[in-house]
Backbone as CSV, one residue per row, in Angstrom:
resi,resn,N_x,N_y,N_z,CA_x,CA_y,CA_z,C_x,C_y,C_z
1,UNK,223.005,120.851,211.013,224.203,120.492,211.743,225.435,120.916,210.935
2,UNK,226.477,121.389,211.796,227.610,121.733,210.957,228.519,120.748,210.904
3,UNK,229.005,120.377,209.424,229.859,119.827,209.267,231.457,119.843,209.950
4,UNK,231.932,118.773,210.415,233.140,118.839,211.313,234.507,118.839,210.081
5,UNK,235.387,119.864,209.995,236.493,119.511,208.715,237.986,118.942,209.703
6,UNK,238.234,118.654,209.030,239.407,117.302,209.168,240.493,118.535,209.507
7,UNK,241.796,118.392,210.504,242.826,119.371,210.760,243.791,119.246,209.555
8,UNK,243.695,117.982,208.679,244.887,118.123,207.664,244.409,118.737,206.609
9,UNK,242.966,119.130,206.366,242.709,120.074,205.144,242.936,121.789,205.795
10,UNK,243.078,122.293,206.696,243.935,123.378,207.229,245.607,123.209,207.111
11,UNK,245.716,122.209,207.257,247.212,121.999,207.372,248.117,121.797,205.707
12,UNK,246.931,121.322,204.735,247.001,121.565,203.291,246.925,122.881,203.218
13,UNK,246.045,123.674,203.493,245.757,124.721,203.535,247.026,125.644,203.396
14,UNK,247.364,125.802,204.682,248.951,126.103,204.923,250.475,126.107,204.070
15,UNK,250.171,124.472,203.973,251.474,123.852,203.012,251.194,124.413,201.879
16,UNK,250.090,125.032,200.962,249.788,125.107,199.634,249.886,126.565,199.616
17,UNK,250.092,127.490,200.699,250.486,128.876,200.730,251.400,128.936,200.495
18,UNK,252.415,127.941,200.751,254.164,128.114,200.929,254.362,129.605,201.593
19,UNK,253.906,129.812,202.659,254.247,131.123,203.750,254.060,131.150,204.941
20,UNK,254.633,132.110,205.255,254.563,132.081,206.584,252.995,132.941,207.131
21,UNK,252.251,132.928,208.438,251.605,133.133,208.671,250.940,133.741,209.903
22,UNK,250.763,135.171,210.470,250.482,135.395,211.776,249.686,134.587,212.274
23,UNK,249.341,134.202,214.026,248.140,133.542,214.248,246.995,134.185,214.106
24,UNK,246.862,135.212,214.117,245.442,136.022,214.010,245.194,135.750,212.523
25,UNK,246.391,135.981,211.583,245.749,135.950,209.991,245.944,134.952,209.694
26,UNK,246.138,133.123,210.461,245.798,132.456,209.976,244.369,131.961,210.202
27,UNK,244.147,132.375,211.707,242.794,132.190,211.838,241.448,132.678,210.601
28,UNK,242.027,134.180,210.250,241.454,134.385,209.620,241.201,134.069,208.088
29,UNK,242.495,133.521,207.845,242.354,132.599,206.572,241.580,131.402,206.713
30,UNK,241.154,130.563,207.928,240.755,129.462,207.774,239.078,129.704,207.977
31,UNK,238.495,131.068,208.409,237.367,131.708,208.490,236.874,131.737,207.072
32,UNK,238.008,132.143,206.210,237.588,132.914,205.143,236.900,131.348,204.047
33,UNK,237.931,130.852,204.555,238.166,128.868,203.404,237.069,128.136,203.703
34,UNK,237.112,127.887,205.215,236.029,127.266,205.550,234.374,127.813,206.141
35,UNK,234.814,129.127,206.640,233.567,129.709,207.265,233.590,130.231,208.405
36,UNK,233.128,130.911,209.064,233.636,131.606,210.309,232.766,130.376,211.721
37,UNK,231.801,129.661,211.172,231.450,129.051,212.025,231.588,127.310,212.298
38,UNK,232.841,127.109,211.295,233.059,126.110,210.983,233.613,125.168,211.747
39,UNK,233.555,124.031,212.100,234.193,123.286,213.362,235.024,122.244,212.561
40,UNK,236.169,121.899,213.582,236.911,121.246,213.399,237.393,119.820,214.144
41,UNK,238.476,118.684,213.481,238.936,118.122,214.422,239.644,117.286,214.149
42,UNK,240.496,116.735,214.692,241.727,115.738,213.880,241.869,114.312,214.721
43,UNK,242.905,114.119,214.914,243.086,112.093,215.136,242.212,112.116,216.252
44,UNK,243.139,113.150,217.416,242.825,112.903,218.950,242.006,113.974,219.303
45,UNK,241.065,114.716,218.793,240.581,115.926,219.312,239.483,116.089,218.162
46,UNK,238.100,116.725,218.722,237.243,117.735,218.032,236.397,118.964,218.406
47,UNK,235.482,118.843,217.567,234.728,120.153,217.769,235.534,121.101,218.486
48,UNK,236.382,121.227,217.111,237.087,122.992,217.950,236.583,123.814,217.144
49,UNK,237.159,125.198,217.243,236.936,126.273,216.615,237.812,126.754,215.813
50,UNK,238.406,127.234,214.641,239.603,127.731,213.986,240.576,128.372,215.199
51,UNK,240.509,128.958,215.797,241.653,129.297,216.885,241.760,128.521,217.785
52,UNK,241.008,127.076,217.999,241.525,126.416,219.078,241.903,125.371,218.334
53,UNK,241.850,125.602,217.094,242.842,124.332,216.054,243.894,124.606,216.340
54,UNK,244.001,126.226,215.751,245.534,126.452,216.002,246.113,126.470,216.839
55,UNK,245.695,126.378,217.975,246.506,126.379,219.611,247.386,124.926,219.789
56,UNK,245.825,123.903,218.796,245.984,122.754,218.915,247.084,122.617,218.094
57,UNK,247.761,122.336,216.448,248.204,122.387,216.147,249.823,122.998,216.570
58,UNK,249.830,124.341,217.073,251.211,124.546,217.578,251.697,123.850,219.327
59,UNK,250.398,123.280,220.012,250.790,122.775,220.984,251.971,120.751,220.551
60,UNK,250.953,120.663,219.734,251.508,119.498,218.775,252.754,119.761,218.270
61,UNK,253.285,120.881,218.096,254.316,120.469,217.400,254.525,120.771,215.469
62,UNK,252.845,120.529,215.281,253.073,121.424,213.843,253.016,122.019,213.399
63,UNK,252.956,123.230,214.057,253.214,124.853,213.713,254.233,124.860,214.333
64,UNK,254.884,125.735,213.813,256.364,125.848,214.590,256.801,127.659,214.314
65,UNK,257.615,128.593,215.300,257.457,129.742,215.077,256.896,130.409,216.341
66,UNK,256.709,131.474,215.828,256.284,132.681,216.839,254.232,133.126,216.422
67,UNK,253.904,133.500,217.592,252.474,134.068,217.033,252.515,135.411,215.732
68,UNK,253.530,135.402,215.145,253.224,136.374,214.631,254.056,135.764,213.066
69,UNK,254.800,134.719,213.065,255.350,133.969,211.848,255.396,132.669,212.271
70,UNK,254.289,132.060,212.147,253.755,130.649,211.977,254.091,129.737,210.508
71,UNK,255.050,128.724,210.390,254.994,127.948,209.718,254.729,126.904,209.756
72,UNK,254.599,125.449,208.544,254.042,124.177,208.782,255.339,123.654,208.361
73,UNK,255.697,122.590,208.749,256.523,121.234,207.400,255.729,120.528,207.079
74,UNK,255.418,120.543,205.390,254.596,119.800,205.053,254.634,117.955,205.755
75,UNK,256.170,117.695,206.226,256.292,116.469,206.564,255.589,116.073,208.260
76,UNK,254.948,117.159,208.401,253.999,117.650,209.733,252.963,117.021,209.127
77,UNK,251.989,116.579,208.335,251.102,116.132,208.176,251.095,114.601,207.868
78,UNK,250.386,113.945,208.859,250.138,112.655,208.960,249.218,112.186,207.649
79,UNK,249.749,111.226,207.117,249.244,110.609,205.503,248.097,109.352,206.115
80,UNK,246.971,109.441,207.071,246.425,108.512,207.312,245.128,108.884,206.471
C-alpha cells in the first residue's frame, strides 16, 4: 500500500526553495521528492496525485501566481 503524504510537507517543500515555480516543474519536483506514484492529502481532501495537489492547493488560495510562476507564503501553511 502506498503511503498517503501530508499537503504541508509539499508546501515545506516549496517554502524551503524560496522560488518561484512553473506548474509542470513543480509537479515535477514533487515526483522527484516524493515519487512519481506517490499520493497525497491534506485537512479536507485525499488520495490525490501530485498535479491534483496542485490544482488543489492553487484552488485554495495557496499558490498564488500564474501556471508558469507559482509561489507559496510560507504564512499559507496551516501549523496544525
Amino acid at each position: 500500500m502506498i503511503e498517503s503524504i501530508h499537503g504541508h510537507d509539499v508546501m515545506h517543500m516549496i517554502a524551503d526553495a524560496k522560488r518561484t515555480f512553473s506548474k509542470a516543474g513543480l509537479v515535477s519536483e514533487i515526483h522527484q521528492k516524493f515519487g512519481e506514484i506517490a499520493r497525497f492529502h491534506t485537512c479536507s481532501a485525499e488520495n490525490m496525485s501530485a498535479g491534483e495537489l496542485v490544482d488543489f492547493l492553487i484552488a485554495r488560495g495557496k499558490l498564488a501566481g500564474d501556471p508558469l510562476a507559482l509561489t507559496l507564503d510560507p504564512a499559507e501553511i496551516c501549523q496544525h
